[in-house]
C-alpha positions as CSV (number, residue, x, y, z in Angstrom):
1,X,154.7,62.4,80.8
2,X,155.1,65.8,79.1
3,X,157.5,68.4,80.0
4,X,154.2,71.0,80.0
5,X,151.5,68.7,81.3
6,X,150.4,70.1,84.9
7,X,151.3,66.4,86.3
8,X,154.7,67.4,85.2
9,X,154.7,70.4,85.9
10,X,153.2,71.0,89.2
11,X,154.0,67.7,90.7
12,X,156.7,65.6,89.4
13,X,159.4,68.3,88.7
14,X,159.1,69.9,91.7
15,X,159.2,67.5,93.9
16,X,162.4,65.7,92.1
17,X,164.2,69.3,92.6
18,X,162.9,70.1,96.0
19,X,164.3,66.5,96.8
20,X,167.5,66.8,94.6
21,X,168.5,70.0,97.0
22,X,167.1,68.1,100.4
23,X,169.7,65.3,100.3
24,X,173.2,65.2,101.1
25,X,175.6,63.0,99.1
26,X,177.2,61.4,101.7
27,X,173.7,59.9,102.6
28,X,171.7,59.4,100.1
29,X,173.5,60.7,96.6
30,X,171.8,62.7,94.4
31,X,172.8,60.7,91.2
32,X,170.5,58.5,92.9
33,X,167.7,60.8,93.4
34,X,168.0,61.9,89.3
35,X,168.0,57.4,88.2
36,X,165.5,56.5,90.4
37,X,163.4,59.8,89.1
38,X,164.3,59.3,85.8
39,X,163.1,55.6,85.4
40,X,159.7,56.8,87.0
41,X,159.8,59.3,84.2
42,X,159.9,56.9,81.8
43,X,158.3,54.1,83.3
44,X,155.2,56.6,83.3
45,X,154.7,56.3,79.6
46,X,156.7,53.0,78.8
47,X,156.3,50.4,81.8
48,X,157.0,47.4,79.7
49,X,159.9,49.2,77.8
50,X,161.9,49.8,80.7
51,X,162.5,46.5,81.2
52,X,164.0,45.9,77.4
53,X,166.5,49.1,78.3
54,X,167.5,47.8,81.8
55,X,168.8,44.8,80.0
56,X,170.3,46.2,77.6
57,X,172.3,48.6,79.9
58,X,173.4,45.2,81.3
59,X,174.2,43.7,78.1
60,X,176.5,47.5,77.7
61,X,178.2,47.2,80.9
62,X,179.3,43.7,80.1
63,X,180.2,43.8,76.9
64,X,182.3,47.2,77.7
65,X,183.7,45.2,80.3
66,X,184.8,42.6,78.2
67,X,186.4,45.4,75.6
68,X,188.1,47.0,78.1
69,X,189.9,43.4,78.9
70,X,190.6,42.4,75.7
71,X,194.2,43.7,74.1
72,X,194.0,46.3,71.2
73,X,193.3,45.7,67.9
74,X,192.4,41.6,68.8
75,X,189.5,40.0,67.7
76,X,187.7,39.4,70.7
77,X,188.0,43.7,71.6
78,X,186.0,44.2,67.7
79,X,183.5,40.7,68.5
80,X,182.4,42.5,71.3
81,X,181.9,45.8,70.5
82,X,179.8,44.1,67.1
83,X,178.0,42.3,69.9
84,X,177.2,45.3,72.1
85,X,176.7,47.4,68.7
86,X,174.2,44.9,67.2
87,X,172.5,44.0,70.5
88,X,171.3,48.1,70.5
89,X,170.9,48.1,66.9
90,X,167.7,44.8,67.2
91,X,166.1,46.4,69.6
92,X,166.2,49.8,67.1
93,X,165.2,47.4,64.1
94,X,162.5,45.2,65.8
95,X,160.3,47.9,67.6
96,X,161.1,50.6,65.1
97,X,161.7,48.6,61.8
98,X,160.1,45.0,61.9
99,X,156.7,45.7,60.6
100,X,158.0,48.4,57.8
101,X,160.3,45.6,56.7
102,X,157.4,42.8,56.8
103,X,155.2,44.9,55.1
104,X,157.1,45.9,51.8
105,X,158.8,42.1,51.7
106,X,154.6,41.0,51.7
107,X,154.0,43.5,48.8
108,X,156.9,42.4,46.9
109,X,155.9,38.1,47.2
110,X,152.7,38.9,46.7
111,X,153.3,40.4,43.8
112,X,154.5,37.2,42.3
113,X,151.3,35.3,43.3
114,X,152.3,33.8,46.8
115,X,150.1,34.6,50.1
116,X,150.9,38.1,51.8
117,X,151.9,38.2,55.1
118,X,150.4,40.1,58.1
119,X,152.6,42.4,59.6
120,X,153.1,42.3,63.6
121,X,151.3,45.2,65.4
122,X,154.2,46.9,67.2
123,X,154.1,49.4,69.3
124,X,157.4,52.1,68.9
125,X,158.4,53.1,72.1
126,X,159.2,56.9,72.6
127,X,163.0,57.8,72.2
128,X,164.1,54.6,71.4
129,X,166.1,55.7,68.6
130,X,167.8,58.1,70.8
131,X,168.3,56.1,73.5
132,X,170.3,54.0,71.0
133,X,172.2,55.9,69.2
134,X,173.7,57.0,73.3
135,X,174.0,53.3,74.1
136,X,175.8,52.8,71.0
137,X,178.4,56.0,71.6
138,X,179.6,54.7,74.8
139,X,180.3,50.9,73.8
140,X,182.3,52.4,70.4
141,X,183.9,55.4,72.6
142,X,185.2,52.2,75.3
143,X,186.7,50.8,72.0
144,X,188.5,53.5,70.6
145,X,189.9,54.3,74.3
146,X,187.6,57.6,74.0
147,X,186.4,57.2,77.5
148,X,186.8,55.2,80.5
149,X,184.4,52.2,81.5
150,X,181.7,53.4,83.2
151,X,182.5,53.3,87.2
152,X,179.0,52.0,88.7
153,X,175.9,50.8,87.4
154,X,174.4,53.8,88.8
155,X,176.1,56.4,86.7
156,X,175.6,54.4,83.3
157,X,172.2,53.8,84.3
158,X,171.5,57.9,84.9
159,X,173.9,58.7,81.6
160,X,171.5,56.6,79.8
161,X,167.9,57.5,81.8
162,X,168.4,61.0,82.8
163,X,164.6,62.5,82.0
164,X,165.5,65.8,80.6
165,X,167.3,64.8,77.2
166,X,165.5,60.8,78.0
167,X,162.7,61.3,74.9
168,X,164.5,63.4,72.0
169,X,167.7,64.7,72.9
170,X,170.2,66.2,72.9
171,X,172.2,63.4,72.1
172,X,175.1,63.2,74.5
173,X,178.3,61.4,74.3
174,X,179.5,59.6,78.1
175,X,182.4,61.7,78.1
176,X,180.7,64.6,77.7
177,X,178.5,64.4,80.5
178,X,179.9,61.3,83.0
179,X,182.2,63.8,85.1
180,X,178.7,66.1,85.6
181,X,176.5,63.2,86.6
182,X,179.3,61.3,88.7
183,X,180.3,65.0,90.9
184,X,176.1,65.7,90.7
185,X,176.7,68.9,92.3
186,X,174.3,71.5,94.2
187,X,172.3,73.5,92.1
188,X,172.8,77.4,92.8
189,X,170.2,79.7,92.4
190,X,171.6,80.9,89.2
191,X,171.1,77.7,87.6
192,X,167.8,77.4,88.4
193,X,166.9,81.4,87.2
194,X,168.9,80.3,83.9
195,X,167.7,77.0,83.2
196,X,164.0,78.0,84.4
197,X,164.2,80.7,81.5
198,X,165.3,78.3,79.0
199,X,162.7,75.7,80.4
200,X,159.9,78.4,79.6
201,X,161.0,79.4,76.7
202,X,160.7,76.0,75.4
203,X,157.0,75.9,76.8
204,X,156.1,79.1,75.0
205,X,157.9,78.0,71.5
206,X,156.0,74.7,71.7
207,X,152.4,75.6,73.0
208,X,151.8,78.7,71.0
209,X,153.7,78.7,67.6
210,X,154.5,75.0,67.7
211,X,151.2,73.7,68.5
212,X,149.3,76.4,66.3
213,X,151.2,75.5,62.9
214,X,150.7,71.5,63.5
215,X,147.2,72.1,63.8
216,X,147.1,74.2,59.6
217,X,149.9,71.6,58.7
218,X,147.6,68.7,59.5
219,X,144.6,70.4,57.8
220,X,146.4,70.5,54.7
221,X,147.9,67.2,54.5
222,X,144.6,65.4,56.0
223,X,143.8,66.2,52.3
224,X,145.0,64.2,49.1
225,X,146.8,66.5,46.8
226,X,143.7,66.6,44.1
227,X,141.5,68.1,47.0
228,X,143.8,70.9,47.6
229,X,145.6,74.0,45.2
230,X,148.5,76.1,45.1
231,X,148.0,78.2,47.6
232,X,147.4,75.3,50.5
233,X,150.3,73.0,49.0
234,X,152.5,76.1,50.2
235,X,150.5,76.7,53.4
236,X,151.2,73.2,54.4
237,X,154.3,72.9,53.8
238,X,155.3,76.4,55.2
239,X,153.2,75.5,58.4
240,X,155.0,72.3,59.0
241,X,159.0,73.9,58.2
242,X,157.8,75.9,61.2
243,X,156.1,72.8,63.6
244,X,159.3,71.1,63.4
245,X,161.7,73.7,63.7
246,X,159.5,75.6,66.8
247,X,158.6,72.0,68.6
248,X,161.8,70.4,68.4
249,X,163.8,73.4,69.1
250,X,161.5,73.7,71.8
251,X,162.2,70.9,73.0
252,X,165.8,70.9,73.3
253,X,165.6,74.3,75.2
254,X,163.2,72.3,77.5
255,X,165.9,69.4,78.0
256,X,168.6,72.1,78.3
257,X,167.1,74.4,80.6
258,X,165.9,71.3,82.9
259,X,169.2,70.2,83.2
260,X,170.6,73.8,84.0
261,X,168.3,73.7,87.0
262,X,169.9,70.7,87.9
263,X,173.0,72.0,87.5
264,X,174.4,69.8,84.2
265,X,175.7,71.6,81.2
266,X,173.9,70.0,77.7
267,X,175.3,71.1,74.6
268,X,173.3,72.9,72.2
269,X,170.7,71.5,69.2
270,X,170.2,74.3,67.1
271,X,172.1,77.5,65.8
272,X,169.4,79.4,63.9
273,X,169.0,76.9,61.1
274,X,166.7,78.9,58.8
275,X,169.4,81.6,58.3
276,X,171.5,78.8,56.5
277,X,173.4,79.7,53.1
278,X,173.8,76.5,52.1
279,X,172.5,72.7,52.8
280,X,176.0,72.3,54.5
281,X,175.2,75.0,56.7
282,X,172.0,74.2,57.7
283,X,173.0,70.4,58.6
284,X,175.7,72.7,60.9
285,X,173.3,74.4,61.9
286,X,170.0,71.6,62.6
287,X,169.8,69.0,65.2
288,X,173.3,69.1,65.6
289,X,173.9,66.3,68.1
290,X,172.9,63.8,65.6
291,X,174.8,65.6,62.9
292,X,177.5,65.2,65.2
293,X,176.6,61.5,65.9
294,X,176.7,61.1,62.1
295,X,180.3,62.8,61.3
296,X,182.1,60.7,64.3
297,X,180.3,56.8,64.5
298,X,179.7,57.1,60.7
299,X,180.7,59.2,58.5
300,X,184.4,58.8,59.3
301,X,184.3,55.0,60.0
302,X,183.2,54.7,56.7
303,X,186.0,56.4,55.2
304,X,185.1,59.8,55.6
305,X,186.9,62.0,53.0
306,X,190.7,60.2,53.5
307,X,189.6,57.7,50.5
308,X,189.4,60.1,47.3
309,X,186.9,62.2,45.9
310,X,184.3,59.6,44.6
311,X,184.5,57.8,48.1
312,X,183.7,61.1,50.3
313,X,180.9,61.5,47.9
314,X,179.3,58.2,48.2
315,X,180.1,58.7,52.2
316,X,178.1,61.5,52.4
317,X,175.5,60.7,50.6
318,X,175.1,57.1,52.7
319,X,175.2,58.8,56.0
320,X,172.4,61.0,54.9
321,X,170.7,58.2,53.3
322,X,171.0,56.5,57.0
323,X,169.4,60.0,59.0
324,X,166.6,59.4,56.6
325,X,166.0,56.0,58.0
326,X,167.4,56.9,61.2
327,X,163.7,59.3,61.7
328,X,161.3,56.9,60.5
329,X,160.3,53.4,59.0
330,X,158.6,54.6,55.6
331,X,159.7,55.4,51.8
332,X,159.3,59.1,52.4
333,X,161.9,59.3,54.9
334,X,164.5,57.0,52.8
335,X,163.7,59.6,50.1
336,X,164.1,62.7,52.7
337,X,167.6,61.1,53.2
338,X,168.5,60.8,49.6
339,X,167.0,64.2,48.9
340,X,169.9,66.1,51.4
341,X,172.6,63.5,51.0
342,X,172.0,64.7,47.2
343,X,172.6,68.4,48.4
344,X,175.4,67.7,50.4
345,X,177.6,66.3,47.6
346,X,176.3,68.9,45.4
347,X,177.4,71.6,48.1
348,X,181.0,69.7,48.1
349,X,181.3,69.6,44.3
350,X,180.4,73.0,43.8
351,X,177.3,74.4,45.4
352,X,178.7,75.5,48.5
353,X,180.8,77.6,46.5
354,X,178.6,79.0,44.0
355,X,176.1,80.2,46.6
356,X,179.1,81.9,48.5
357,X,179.3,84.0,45.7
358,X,175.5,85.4,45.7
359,X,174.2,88.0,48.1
360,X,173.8,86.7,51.2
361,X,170.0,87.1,51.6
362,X,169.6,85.4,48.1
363,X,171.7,82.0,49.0
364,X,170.0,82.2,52.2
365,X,166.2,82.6,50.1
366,X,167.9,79.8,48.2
367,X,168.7,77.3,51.0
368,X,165.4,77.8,52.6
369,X,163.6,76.7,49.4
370,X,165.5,73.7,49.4
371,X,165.2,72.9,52.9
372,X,161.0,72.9,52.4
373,X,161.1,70.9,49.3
374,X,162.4,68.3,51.3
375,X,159.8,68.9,54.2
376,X,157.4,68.1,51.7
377,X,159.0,64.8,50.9
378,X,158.9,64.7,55.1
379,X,155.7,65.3,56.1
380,X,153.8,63.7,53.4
381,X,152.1,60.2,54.5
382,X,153.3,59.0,50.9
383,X,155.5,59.4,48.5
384,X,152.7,60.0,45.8
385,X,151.2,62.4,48.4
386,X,154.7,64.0,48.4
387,X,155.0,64.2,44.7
388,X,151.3,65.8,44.4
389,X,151.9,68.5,46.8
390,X,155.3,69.1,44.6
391,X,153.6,69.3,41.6
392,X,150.9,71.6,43.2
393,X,153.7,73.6,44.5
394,X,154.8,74.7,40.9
395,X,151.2,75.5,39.2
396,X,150.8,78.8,40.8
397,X,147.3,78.6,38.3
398,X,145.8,75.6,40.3
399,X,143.3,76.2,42.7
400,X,141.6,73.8,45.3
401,X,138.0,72.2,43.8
402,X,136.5,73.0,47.0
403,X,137.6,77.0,47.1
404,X,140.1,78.3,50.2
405,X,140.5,76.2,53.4
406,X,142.8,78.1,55.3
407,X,141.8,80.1,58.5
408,X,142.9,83.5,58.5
409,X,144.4,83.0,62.2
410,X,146.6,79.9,60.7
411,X,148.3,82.6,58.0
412,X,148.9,85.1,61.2
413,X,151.3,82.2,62.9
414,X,153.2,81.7,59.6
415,X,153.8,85.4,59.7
416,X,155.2,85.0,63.2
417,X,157.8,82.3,62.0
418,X,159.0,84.3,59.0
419,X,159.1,87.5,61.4
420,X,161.4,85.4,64.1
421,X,163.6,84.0,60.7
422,X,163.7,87.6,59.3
423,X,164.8,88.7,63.2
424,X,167.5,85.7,63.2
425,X,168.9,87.0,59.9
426,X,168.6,91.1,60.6
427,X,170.7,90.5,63.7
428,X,173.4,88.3,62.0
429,X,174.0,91.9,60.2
430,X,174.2,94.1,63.0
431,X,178.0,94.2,64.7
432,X,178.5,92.2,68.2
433,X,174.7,92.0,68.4
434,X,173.6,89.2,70.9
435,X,170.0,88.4,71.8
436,X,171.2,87.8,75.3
437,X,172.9,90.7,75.7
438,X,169.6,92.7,74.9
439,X,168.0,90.7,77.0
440,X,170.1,91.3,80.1
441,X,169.7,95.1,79.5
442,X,166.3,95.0,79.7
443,X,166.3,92.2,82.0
444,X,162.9,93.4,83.6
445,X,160.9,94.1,80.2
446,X,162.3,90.8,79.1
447,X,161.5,88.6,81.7
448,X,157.8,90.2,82.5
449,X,157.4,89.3,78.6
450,X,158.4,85.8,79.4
451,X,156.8,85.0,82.0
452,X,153.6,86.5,80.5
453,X,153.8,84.3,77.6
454,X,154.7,81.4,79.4
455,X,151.4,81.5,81.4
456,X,149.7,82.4,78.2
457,X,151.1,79.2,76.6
458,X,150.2,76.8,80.3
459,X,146.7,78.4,79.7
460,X,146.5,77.3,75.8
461,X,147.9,73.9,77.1
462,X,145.4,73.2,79.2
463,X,142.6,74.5,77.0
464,X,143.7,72.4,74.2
465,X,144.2,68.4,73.8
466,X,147.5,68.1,73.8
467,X,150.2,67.6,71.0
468,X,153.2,65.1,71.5
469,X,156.3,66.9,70.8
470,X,157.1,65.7,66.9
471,X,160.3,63.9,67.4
472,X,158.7,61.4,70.1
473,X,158.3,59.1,66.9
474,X,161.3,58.9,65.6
């Protein structure tokens, strides 16, 4: 079920809120009205997946349980949180990982003569690697003494279920959220004016920008790189640094918004990431839950930068490495890893600081180059794919064997996505300018505007077959 599908949107959401406001706590509580809505949510699109999650919340509860019990430092406190910690980590590795594993050890026997094998045909349930990494922040945050055991099934069932961040995030720590979810208070109207505002806003990014540079990005890389020149390498590539940035920021603002009508407070995802100076930045800047994740349940357990220079290094570089993996079972991903691990020790070493000392609009031209190189490396089906398109992208003389295949309309949207990057950039240099503020000033200009393109993007959606948000298979 899609945030913008008219099932979703027409039926299911309202009904949930309309329902969430209708009942008093004392008799039937609303944390209740959000699990059991959430688990239809999900059930919708994943009725035999469900089942794996509910017992693996079990398998949380106990083994939180049973670290909670045991006395600090001991070795039955660290067996269990390995146990709980591996437990989430199969179920990441067999549905997400199993046949991407199977497959390269087949290449590499049959290489020496012996029989390939046939990899299992698995299907990759959406969010699992989200749901995961939540499951897996609660069990190590029980260890450390971060958080308190979870106080009913119910509320660890709804921290891990709850349908707005449920497919792609935000990823939220218990802590952060439990006291929310656990008080589940009344909406007010202001909640739901905000949150409804963030909610379209979403809709709009994803339907019309979103949805209109997947549609050039997959004309381009339909295509092997012999097929195609200069001038669509770049298209493609500049088309997708836009899909992902406009449909996954989309999303969040659709998770965040949803909640706000609820009531719950999620953090944030994004911070402008284009306008970036340096890789650093931009890593601040991008998905920054699971940057987040990354710095606190890995990067420091492995060391972090307390172990000498060489060590932080290798640190960073791993934990990147890992992101890579963490978004997909293929080579190009591993290498995507690699690629900004790479750029993060380079920023460390001295980078960060050499691009500190350029004009601003330079380190940020800079950053942005980097940050589609390794787009390429991304989006491309292959890593010889990924190397044609970069070797395309540096013969400005090569031109495609079958003459231009790029709509006119498909160069228009990429003008829209520099024009909002420009916009991002030209405000950072204005003094105390806020988009929100402007907004509130000309509160009726700016929410005709929205809601205009809001119904302009429900109008596209239904026209069109629709798109799964971009992040639903990682």
């Amino acid at each position: 079920m899609l945030f913008y599908e008219p099932l979703f949107l027409f039926l299911f959401a309202p009904a949930v809120y309309l329902l969430y406001l209708a009942v008093e706590t004392r008799f039937t509580p609303r944390m209740l009205v959000l699990l059991l809505a959430s688990v239809v949510f999900y059930a919708w699109s994943e009725p035999v997946f469900i089942f794996v999650v509910f017992a693996s919340v079990a398998l949380d509860l106990f083994a939180a349980r049973q670290i909670d019990a045991s006395a600090e430092g001991s070795r039955a406190r660290k067996l269990w949180l390995t146990l709980g910690v591996c437990g989430n980590l199969a179920i990441l590795v067999y549905f997400k990982y199993a046949g991407f594993i199977l497959q390269n050890y087949s290449a590499l026997i049959s290489s020496f003569g012996f029989a390939p094998l046939s990899a299992p045909n698995i299907a990759l349930p959406i969010g699992v690697s989200f749901i995961v990494f939540e499951k897996i922040t609660y069990l190590v945050d029980v260890h450390r003494k971060v958080t308190p055991l979870a106080k009913s099934v119910t509320l660890y069932a709804l921290y891990v279920f709850f349908f707005p961040k449920l497919l792609a995030g935000p990823i939220i720590k218990y802590h952060d959220i439990a006291g929310q979810m656990e008080a589940c208070p009344p909406a007010h109207v202001d909640d739901f004016v905000t949150g409804f505002s963030r909610f379209m806003w979403g809709v709009m990014k994803k339907l019309l920008l979103a949805d209109a540079f997947a549609s050039g990005c997959d004309l381009v890389f339909a295509h092997p790189a012999s097929e195609l020149g200069f001038a669509e390498a770049w298209a493609g590539v500049i088309f997708f640094t836009f899909q992902i940035y406009f449909d996954f920021s989309g999303y969040s603002d659709m998770a965040i918004g949803l909640a706000r009508m609820f009531g719950f407070r999620l953090l944030e995802n994004f911070n402008e990431p284009y306008v970036a100076t340096s890789m650093t930045d931009f890593w601040r800047r991008w998905h920054m839950s699971l940057t987040s994740w990354i710095r606190e349940y890995l990067y420091f357990p492995l060391g972090g930068n307390r172990a000498g220079a060489l060590r932080t290094q290798i640190n960073l570089w791993l934990c990147f490495l890992a992101s890579g993996i963490w978004h997909g079972a293929a080579w190009t991903f591993v290498a995507w890893g690699a690629y900004n691990g790479f750029f993060l020790v380079l920023d460390r070493l001295f980078l960060a600081r050499w691009l500190a000392k350029l004009p601003v609009l330079l380190a940020n031209a800079l950053t942005f180059l980097a940050v589609m190189v390794g787009w390429t490396i991304f989006r491309a089906v292959s890593l010889s794919q990924a190397g044609g398109m970069l070797a395309l992208m540096a013969e400005p003389w090569a031109k495609a064997p079958g003459g231009e295949m790029i709509p006119s309309y498909y160069w228009l949207a990429a003008l829209i996505g520099f024009a909002v990057v420009v916009a991002q950039r030209a405000a950072l240099h204005i003094p105390g300018f806020d988009w929100m503020a402007l907004a509130r000033k000309h509160a009726l200009a700016a929410n005709t505007l929205l809601a205009a393109l809001f119904l302009a993007a429900l109008a596209k959606g239904l026209a069109d077959p629709f798109k799964p948000f971009i992040y639903f298979r990682f």
